[in-house]
N, C-alpha and C positions, 0 to 999 in steps of 0.2 A: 504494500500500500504506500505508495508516491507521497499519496497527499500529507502525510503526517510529515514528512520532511520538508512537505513545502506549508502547511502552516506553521510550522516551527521557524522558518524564513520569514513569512509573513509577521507573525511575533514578533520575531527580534527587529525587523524592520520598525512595525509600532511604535515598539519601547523605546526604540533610539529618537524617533520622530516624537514622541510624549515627552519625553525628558528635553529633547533642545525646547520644546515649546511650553516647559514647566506645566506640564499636565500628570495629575497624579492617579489618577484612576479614570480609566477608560470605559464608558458605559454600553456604547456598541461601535460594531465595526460593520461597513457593510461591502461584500467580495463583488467584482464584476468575472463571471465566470461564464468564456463562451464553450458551446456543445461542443467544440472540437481541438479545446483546450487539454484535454488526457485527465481532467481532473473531475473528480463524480461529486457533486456538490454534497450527499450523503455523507460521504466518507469525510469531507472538508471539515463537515458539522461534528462528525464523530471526534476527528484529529482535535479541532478545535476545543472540545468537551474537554479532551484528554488533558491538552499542556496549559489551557488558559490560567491554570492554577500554580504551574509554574512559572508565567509572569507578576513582576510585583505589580503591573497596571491594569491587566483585564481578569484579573479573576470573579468580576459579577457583570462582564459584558455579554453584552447578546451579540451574534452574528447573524446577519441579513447576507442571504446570496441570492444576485439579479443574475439569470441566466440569459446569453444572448445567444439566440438561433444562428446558425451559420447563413448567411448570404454570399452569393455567388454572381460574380457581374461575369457576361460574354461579350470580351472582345472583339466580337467578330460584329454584333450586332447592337450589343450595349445594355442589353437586358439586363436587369439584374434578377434573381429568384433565388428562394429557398431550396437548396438540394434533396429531391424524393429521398424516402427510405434506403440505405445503401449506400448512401452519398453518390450518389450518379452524378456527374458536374457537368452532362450535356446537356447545354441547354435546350430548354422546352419551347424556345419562340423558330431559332433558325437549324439546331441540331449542332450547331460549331463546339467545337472540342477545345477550342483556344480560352480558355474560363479560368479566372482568378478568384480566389477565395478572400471576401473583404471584408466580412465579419466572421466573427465564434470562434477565432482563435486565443484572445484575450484569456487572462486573467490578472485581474490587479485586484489593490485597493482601493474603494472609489472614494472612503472618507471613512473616518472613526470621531465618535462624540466621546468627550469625557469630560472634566472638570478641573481647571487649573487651579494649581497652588495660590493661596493669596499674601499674598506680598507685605499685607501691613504690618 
């Protein structure tokens, strides 16, 4: 399972991003995760359950995952569409085979809410 190594990346990304911007506990975090990223949003949530408690910032955050459908522009004619079941990437308008994948590979973080340290 991938994704425990890559929310554990994701994590320490966090942490380091909370700390430069004096934030001390993180309330949610929310993933942009596309269909043809390798990553099963299930398991993300599982990983995440697992180490958030080894962070000192998100151990009472929620995680949000926005899944993005793959889209599929053809070159040939400009179409853009969602690839059928199978991921078939011929397009459905001209048949052309020259087709680039322009979404649903992604995954990031799109933002994390928490509460900064007060200063007075």
């Amino acid at each position: 399972m991938h994704e425990l190594s890559v929310m554990a990346g994701i994590i320490d990304v966090i942490n380091t991003s909370a700390k430069e911007n004096n934030i001390h506990k993180i309330r949610k975090v929310k993933l942009i995760v596309g269909q043809m990223s390798n990553a099963i949003p299930d398991s993300l949530r599982m990983a995440f359950d697992m180490l958030r408690d080894d962070g000192p910032f998100i151990e009472d955050a929620i995680l949000e995952i926005e899944t993005v459908k793959t889209q599929v522009k053809c070159h040939e004619c400009n179409h853009q569409f969602q690839p059928e079941e199978g991921y078939i990437f011929t397009c459905p308008e001209c048949k052309g085979l020259h087709t680039e994948i322009i979404a649903g590979e992604q995954l990031y973080v799109d933002f994390f809410e928490g509460d900064k340290i007060d200063d007075n």
